[in-house]
PDBQT receptor file of N, H, CA, C and O in Angstrom, charges set to zero:
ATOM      1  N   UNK A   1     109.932  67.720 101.581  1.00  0.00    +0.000 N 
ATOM      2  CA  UNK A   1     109.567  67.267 100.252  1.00  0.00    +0.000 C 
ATOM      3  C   UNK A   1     108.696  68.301  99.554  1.00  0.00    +0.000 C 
ATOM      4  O   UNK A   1     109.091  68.706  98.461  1.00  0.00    +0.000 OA
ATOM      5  N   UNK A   2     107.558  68.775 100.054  1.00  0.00    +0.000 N 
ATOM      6  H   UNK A   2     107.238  68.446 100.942  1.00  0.00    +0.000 HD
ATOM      7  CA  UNK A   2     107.101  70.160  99.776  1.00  0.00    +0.000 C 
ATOM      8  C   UNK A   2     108.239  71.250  99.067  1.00  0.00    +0.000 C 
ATOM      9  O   UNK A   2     108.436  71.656  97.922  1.00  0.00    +0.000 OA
ATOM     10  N   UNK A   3     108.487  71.342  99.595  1.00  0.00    +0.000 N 
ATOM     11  H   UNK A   3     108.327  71.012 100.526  1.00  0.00    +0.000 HD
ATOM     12  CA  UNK A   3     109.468  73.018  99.263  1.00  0.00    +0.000 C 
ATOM     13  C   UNK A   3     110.395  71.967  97.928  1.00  0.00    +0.000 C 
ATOM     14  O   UNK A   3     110.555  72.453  96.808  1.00  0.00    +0.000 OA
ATOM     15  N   UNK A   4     110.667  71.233  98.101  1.00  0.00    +0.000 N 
ATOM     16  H   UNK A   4     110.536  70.838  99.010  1.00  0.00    +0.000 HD
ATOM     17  CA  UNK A   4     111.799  70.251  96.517  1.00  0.00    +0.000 C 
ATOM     18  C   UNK A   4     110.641  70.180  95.786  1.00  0.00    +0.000 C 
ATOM     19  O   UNK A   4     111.060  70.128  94.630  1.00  0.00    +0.000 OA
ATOM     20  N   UNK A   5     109.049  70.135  95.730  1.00  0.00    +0.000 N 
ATOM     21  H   UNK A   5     108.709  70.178  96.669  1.00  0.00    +0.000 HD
ATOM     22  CA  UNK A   5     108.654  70.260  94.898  1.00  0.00    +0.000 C 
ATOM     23  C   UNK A   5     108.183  71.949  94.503  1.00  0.00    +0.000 C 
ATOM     24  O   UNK A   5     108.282  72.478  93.396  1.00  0.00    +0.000 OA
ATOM     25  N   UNK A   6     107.811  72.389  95.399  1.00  0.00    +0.000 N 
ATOM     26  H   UNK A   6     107.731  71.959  96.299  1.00  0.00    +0.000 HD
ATOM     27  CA  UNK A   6     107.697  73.732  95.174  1.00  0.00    +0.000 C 
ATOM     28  C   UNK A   6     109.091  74.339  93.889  1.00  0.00    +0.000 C 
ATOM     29  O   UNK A   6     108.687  75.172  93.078  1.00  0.00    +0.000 OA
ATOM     30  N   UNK A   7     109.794  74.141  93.834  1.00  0.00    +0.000 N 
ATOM     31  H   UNK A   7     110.122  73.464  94.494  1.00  0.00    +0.000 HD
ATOM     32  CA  UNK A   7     110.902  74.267  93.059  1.00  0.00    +0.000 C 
ATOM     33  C   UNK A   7     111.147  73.392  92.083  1.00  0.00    +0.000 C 
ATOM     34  O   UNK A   7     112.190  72.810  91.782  1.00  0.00    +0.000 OA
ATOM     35  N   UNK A   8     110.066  73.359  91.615  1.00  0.00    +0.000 N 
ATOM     36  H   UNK A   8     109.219  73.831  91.859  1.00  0.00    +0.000 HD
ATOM     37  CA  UNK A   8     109.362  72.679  90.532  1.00  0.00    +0.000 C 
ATOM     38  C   UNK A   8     110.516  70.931  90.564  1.00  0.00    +0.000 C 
ATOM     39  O   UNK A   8     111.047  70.698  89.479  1.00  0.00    +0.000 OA
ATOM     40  N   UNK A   9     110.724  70.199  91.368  1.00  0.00    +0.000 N 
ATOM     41  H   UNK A   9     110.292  70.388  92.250  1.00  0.00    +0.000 HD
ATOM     42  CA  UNK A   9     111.610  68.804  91.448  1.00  0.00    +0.000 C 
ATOM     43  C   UNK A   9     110.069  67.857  91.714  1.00  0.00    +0.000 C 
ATOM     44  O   UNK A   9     108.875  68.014  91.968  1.00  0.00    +0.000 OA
ATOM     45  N   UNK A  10     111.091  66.814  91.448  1.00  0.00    +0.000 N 
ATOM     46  H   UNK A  10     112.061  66.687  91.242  1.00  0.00    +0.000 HD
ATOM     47  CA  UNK A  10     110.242  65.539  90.896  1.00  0.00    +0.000 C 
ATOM     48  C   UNK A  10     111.306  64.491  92.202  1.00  0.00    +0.000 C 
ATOM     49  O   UNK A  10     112.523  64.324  92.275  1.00  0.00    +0.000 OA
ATOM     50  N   UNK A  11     109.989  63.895  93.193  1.00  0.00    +0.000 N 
ATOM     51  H   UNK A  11     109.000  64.031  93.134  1.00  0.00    +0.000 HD
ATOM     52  CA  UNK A  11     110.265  63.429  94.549  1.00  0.00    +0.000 C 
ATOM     53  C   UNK A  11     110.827  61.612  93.797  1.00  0.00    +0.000 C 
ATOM     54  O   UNK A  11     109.849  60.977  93.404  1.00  0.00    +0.000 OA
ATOM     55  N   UNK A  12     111.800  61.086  93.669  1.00  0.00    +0.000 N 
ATOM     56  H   UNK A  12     112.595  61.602  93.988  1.00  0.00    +0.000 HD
ATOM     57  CA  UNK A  12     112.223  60.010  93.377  1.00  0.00    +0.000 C 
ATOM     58  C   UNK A  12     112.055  58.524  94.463  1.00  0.00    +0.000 C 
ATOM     59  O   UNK A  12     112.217  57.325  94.236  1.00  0.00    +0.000 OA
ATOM     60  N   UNK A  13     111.675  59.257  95.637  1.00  0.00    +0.000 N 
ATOM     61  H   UNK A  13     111.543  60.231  95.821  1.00  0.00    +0.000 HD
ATOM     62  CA  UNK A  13     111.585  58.319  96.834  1.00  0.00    +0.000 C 
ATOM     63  C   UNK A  13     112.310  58.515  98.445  1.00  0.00    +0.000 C 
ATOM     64  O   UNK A  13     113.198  59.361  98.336  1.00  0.00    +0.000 OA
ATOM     65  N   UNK A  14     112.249  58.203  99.324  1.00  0.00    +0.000 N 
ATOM     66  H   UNK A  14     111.527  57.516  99.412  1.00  0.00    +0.000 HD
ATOM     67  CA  UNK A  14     112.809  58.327 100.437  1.00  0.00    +0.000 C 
ATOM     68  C   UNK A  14     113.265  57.158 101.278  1.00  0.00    +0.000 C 
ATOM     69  O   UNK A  14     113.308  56.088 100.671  1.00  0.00    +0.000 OA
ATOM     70  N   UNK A  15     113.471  57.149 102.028  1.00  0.00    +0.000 N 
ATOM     71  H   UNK A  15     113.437  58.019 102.521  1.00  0.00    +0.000 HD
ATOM     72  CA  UNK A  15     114.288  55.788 103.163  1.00  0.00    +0.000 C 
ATOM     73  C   UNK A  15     114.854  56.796 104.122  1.00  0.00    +0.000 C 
ATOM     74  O   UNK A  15     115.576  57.793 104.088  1.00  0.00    +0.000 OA
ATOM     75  N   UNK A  16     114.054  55.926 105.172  1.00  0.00    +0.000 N 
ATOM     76  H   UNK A  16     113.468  55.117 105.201  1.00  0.00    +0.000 HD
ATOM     77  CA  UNK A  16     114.844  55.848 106.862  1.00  0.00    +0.000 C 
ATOM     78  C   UNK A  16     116.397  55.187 107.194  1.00  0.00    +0.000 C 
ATOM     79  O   UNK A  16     116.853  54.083 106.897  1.00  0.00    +0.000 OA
ATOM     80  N   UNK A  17     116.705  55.765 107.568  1.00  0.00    +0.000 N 
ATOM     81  H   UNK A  17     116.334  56.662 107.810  1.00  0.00    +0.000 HD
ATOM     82  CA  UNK A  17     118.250  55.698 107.778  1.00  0.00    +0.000 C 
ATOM     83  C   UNK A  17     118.778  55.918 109.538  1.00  0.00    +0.000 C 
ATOM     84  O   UNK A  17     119.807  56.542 109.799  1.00  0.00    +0.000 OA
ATOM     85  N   UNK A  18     118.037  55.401 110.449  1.00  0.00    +0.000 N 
ATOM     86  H   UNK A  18     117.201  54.894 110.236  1.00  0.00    +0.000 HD
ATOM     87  CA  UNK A  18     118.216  55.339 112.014  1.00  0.00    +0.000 C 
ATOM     88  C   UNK A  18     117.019  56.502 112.344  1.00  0.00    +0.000 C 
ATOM     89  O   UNK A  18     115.844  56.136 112.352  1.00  0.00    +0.000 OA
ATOM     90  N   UNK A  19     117.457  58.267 112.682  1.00  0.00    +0.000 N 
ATOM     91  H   UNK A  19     118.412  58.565 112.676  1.00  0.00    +0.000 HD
ATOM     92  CA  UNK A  19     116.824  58.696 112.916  1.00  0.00    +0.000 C 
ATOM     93  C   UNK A  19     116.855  60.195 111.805  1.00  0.00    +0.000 C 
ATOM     94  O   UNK A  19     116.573  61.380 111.981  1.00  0.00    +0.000 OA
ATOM     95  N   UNK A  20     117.399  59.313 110.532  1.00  0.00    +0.000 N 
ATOM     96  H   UNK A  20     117.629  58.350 110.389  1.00  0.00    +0.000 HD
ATOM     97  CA  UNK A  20     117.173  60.553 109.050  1.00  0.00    +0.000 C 
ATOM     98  C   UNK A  20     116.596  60.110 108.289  1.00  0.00    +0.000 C 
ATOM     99  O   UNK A  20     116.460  58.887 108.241  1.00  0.00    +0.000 OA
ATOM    100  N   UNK A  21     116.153  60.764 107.587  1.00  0.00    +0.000 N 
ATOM    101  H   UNK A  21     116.264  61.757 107.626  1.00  0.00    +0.000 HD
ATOM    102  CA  UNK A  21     115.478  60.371 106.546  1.00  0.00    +0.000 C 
ATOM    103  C   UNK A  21     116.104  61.135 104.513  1.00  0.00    +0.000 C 
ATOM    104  O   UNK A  21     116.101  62.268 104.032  1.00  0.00    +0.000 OA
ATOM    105  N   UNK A  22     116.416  60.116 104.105  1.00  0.00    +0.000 N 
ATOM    106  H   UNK A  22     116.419  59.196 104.496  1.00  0.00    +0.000 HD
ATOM    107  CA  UNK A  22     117.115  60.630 102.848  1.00  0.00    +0.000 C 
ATOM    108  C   UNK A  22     116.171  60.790 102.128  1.00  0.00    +0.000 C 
ATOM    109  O   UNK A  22     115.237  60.003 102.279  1.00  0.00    +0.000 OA
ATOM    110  N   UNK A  23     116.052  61.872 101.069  1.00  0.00    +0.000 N 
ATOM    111  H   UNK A  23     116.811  62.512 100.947  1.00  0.00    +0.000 HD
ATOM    112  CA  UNK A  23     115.027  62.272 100.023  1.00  0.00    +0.000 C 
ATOM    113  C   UNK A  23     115.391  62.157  98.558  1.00  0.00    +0.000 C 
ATOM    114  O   UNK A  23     115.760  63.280  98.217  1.00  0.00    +0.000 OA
ATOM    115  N   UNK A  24     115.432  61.662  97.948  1.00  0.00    +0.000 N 
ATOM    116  H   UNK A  24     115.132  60.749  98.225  1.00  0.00    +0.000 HD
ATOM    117  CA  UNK A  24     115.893  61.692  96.610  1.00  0.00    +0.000 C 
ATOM    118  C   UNK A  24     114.935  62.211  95.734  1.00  0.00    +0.000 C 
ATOM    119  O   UNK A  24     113.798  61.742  95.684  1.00  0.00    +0.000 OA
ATOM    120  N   UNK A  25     115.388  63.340  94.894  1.00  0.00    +0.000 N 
ATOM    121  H   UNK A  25     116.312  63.721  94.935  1.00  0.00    +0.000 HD
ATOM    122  CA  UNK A  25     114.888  63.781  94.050  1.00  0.00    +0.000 C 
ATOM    123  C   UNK A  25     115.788  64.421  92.800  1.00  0.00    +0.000 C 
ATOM    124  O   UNK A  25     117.000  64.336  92.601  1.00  0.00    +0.000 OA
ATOM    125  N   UNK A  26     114.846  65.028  92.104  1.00  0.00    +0.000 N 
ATOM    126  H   UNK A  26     113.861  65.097  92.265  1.00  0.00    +0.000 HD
ATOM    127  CA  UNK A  26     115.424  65.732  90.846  1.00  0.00    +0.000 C 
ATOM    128  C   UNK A  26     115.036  66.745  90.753  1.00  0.00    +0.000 C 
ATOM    129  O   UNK A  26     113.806  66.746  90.820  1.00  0.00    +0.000 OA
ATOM    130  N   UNK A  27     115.675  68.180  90.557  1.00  0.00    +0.000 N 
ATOM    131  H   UNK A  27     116.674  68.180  90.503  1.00  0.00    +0.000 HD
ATOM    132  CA  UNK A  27     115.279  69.282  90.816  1.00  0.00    +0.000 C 
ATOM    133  C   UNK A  27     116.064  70.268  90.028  1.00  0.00    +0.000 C 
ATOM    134  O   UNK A  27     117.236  70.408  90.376  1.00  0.00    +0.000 OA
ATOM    135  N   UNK A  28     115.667  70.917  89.114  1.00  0.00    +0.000 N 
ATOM    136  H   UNK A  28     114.715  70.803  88.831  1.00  0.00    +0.000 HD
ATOM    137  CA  UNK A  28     116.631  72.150  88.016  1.00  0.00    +0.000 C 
ATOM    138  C   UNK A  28     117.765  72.801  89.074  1.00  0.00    +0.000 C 
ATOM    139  O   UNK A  28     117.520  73.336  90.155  1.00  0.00    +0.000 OA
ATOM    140  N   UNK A  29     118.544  72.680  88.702  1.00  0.00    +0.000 N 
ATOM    141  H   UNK A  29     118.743  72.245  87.824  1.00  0.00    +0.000 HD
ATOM    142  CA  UNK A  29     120.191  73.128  89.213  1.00  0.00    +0.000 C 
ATOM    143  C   UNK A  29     119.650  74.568  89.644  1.00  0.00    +0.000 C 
ATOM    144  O   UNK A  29     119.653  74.889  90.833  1.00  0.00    +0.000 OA
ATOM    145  N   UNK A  30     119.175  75.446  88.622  1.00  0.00    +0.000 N 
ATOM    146  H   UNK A  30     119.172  75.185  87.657  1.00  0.00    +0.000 HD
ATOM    147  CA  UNK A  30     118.994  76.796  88.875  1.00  0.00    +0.000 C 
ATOM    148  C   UNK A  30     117.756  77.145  90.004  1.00  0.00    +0.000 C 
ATOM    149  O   UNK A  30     117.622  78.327  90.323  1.00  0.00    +0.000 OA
ATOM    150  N   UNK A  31     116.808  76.071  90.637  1.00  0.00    +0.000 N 
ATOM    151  H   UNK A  31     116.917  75.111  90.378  1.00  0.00    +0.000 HD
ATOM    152  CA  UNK A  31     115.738  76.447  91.737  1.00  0.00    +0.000 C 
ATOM    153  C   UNK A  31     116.944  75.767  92.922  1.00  0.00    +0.000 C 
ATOM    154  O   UNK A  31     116.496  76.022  94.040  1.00  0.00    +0.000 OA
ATOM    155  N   UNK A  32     117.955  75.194  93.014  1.00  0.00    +0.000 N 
ATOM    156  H   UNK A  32     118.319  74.986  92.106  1.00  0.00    +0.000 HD
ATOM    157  CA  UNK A  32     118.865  74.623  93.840  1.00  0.00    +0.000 C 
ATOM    158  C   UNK A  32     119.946  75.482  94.733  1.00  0.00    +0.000 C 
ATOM    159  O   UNK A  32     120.494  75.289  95.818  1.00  0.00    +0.000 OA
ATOM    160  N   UNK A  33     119.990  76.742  93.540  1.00  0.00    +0.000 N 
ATOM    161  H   UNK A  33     119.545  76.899  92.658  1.00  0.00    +0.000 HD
ATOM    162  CA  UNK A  33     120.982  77.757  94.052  1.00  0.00    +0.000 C 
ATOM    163  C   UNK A  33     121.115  78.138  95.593  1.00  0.00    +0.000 C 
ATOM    164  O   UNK A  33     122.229  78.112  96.116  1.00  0.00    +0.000 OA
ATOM    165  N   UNK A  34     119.850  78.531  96.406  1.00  0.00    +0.000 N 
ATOM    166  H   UNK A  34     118.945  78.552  95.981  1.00  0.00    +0.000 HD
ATOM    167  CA  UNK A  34     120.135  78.850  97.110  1.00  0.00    +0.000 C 
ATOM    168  C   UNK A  34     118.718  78.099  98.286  1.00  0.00    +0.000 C 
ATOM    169  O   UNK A  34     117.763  78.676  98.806  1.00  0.00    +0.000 OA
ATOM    170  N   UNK A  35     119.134  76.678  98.353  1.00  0.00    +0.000 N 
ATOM    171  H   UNK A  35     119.910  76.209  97.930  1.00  0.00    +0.000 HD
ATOM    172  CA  UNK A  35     118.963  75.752  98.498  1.00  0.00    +0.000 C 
ATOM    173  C   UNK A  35     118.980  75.411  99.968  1.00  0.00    +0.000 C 
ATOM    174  O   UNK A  35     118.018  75.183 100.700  1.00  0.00    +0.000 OA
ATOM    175  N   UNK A  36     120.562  75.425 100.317  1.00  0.00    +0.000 N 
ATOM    176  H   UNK A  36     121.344  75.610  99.722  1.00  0.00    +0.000 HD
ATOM    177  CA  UNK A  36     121.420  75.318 101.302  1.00  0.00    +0.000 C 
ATOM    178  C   UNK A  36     120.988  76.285 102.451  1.00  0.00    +0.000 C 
ATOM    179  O   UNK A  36     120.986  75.944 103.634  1.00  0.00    +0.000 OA
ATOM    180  N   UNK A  37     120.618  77.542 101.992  1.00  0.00    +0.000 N 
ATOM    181  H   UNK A  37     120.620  77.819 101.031  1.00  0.00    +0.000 HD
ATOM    182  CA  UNK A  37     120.723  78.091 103.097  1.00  0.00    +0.000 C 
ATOM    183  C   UNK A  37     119.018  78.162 103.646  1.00  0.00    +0.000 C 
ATOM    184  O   UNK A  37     118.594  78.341 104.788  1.00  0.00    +0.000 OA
ATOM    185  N   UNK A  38     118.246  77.942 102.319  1.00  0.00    +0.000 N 
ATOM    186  H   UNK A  38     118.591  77.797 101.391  1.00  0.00    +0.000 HD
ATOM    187  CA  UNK A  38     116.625  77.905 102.458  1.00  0.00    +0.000 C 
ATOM    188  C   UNK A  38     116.900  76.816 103.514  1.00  0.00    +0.000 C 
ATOM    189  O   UNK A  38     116.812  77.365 104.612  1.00  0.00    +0.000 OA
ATOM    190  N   UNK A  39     117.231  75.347 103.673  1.00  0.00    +0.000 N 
ATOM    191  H   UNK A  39     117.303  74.902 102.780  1.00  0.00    +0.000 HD
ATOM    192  CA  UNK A  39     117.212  74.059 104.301  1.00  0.00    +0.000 C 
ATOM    193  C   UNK A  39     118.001  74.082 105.952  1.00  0.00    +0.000 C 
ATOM    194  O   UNK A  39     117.777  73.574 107.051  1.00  0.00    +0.000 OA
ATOM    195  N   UNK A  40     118.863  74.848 105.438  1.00  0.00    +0.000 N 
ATOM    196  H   UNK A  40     119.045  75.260 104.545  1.00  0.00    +0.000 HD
ATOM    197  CA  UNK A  40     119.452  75.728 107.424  1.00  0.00    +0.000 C 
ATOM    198  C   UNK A  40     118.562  76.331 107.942  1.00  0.00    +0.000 C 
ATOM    199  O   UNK A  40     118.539  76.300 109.172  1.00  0.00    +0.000 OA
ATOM    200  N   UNK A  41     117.725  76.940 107.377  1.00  0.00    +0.000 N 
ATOM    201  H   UNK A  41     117.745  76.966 106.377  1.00  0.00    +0.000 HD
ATOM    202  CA  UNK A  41     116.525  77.608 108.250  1.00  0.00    +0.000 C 
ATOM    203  C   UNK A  41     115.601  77.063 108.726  1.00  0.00    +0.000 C 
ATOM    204  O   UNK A  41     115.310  77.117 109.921  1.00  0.00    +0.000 OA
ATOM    205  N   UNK A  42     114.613  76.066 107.323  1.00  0.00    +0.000 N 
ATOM    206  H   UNK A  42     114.850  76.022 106.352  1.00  0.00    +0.000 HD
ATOM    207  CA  UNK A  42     113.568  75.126 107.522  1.00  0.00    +0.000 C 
ATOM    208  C   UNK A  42     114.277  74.432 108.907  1.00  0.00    +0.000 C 
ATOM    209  O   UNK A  42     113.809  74.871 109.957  1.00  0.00    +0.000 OA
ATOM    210  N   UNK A  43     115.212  73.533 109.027  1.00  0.00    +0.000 N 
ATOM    211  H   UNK A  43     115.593  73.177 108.174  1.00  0.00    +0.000 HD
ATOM    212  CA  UNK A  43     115.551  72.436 110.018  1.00  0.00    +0.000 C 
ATOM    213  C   UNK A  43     116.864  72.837 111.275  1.00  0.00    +0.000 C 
ATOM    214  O   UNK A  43     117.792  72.244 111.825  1.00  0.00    +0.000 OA
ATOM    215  N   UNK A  44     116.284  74.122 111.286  1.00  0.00    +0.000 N 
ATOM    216  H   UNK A  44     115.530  74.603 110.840  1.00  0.00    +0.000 HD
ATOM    217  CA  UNK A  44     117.309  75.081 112.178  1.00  0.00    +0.000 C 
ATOM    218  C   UNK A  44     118.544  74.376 112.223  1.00  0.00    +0.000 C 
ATOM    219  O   UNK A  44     119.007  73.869 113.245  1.00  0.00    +0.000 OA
ATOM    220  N   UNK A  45     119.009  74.355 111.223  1.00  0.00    +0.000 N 
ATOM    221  H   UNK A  45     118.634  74.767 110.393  1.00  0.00    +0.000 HD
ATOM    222  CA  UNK A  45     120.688  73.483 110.993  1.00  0.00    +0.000 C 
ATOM    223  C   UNK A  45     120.899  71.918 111.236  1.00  0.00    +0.000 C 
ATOM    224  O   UNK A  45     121.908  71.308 111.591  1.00  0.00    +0.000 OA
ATOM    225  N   UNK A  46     119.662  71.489 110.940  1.00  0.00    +0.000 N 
ATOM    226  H   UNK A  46     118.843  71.985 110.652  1.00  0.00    +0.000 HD
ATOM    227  CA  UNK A  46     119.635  70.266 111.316  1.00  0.00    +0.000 C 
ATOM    228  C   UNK A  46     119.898  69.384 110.192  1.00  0.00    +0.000 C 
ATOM    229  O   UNK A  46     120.520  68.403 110.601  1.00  0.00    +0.000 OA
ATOM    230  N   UNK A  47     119.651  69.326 108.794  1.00  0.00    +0.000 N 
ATOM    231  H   UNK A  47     119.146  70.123 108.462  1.00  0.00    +0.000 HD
ATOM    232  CA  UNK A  47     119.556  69.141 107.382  1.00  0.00    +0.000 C 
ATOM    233  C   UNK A  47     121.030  69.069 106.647  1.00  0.00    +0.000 C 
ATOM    234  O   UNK A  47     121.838  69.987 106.792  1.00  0.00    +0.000 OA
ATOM    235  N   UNK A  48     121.292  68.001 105.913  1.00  0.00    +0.000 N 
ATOM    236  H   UNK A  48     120.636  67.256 105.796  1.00  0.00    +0.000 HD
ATOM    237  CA  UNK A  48     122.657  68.502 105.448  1.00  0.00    +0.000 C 
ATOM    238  C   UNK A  48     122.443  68.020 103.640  1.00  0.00    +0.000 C 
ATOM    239  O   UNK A  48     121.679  67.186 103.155  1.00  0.00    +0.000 OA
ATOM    240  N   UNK A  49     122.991  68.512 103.277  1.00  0.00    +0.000 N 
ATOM    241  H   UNK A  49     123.612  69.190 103.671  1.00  0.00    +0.000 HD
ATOM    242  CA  UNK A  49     123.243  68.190 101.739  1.00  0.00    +0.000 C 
ATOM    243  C   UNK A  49     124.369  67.613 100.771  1.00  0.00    +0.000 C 
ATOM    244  O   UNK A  49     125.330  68.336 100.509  1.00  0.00    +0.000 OA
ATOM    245  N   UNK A  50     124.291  66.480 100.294  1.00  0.00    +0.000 N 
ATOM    246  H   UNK A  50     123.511  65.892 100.507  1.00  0.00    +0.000 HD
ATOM    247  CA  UNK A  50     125.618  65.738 100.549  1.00  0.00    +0.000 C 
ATOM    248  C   UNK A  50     126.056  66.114  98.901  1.00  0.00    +0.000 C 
ATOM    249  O   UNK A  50     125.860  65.288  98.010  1.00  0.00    +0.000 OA
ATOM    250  N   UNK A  51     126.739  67.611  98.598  1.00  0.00    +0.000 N 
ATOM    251  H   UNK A  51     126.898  68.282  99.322  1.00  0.00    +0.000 HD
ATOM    252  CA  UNK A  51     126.575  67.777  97.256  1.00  0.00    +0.000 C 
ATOM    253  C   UNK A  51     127.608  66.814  96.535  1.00  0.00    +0.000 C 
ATOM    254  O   UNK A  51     127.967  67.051  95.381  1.00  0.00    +0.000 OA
ATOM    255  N   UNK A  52     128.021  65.850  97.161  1.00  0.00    +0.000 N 
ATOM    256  H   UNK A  52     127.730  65.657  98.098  1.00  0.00    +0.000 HD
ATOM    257  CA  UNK A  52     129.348  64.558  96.523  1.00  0.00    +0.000 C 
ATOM    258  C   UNK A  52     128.218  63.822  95.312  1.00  0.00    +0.000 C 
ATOM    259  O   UNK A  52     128.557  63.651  94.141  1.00  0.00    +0.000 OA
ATOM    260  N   UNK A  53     127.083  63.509  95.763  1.00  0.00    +0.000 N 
ATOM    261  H   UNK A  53     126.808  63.648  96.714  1.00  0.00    +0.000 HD
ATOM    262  CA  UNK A  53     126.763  63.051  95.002  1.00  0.00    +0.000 C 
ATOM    263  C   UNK A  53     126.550  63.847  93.269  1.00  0.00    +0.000 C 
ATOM    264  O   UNK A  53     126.166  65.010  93.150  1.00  0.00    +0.000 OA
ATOM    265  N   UNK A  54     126.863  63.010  92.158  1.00  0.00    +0.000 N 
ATOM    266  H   UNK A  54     127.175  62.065  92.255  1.00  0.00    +0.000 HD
ATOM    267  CA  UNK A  54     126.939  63.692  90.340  1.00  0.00    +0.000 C 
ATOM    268  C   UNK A  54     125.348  64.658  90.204  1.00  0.00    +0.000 C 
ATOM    269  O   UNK A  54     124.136  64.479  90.321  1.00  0.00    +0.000 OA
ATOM    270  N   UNK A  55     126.261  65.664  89.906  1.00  0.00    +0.000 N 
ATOM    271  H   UNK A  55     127.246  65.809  89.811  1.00  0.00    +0.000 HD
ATOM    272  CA  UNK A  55     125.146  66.384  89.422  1.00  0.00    +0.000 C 
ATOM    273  C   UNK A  55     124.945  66.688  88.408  1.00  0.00    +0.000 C 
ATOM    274  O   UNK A  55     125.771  67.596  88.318  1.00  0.00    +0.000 OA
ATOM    275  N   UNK A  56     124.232  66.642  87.033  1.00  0.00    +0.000 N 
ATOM    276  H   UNK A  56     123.560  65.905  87.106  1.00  0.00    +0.000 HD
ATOM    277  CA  UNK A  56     123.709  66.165  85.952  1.00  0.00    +0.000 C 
ATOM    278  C   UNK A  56     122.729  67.271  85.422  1.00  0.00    +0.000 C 
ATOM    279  O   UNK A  56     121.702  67.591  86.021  1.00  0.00    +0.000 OA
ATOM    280  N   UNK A  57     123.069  67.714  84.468  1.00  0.00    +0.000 N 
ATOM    281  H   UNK A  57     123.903  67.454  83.982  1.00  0.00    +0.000 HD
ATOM    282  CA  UNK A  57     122.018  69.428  83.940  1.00  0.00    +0.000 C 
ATOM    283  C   UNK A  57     121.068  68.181  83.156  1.00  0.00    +0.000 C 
ATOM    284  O   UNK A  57     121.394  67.110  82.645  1.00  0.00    +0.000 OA
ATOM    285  N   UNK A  58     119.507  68.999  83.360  1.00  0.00    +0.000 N 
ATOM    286  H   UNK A  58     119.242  69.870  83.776  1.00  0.00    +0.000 HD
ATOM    287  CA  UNK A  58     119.167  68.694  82.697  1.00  0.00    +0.000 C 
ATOM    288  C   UNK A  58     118.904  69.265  81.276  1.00  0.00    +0.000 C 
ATOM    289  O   UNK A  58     119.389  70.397  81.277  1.00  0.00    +0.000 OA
ATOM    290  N   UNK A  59     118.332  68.982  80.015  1.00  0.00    +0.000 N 
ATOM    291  H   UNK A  59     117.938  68.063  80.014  1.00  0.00    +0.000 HD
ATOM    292  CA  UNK A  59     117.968  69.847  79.100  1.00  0.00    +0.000 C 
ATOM    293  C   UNK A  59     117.605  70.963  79.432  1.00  0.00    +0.000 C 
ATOM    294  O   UNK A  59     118.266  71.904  78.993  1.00  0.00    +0.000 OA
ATOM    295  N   UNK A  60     116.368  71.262  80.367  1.00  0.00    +0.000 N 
ATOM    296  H   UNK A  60     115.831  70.497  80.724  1.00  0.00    +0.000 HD
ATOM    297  CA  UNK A  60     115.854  72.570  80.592  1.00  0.00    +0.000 C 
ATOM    298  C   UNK A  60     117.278  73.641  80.701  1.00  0.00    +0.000 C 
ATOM    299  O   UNK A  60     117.425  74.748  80.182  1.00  0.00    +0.000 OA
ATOM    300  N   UNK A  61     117.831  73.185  81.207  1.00  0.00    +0.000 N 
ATOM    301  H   UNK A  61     117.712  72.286  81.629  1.00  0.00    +0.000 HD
ATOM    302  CA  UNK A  61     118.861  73.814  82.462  1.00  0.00    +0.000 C 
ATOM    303  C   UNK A  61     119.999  74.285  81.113  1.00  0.00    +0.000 C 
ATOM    304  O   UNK A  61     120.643  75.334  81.097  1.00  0.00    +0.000 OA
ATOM    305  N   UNK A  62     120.020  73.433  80.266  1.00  0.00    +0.000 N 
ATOM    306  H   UNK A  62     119.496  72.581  80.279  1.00  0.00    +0.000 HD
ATOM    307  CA  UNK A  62     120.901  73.684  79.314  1.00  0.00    +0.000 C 
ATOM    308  C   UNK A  62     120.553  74.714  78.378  1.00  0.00    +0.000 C 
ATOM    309  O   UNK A  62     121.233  75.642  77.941  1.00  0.00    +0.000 OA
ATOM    310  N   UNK A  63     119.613  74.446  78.199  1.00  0.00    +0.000 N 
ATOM    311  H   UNK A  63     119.061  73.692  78.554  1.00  0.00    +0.000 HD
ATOM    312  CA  UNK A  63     118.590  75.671  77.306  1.00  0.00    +0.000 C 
ATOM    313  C   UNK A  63     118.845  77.253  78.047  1.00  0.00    +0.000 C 
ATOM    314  O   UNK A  63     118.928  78.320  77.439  1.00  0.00    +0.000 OA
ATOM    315  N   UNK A  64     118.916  77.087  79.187  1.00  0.00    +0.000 N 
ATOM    316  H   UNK A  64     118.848  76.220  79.680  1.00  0.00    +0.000 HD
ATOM    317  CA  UNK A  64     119.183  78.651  79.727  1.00  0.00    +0.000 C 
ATOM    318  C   UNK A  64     120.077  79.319  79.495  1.00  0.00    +0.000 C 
ATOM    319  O   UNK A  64     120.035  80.532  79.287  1.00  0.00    +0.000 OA
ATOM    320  N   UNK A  65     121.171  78.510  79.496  1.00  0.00    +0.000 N 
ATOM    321  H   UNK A  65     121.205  77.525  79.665  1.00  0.00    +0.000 HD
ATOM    322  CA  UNK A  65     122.838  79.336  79.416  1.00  0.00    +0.000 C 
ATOM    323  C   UNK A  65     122.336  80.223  78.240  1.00  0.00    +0.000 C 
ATOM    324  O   UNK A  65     123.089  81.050  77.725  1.00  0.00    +0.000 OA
TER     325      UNK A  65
């Protein structure tokens, strides 16, 4: 949860799920980029990212293009 906020995201809540724990947050598409492979390292491949779920620009994010 640290490092999703470090990347400037906003922590929405969490839940236990047996022996995982899901994190929901909101986080600029563009601190997300390289995300995946930051989260293989932190949890030595333990971590997965379920990118199925809608992903949604926010204004900021739109403003960049």
């Amino acid at each position: 949860m640290g490092d999703l906020s470090s990347r400037r995201g906003r922590i929405a809540g969490s839940e236990s799920r047996g022996h995982n724990v899901i994190v929901r947050a909101q986080v600029p598409f563009s601190e997300m980029l390289s995300y995946a492979t930051d989260l293989t390292s932190m949890t030595q491949g333990r971590a997965l990212i379920p990118w199925s779920s809608p992903l949604r620009l926010c204004p900021r994010d739109q403003a960049d293009k």
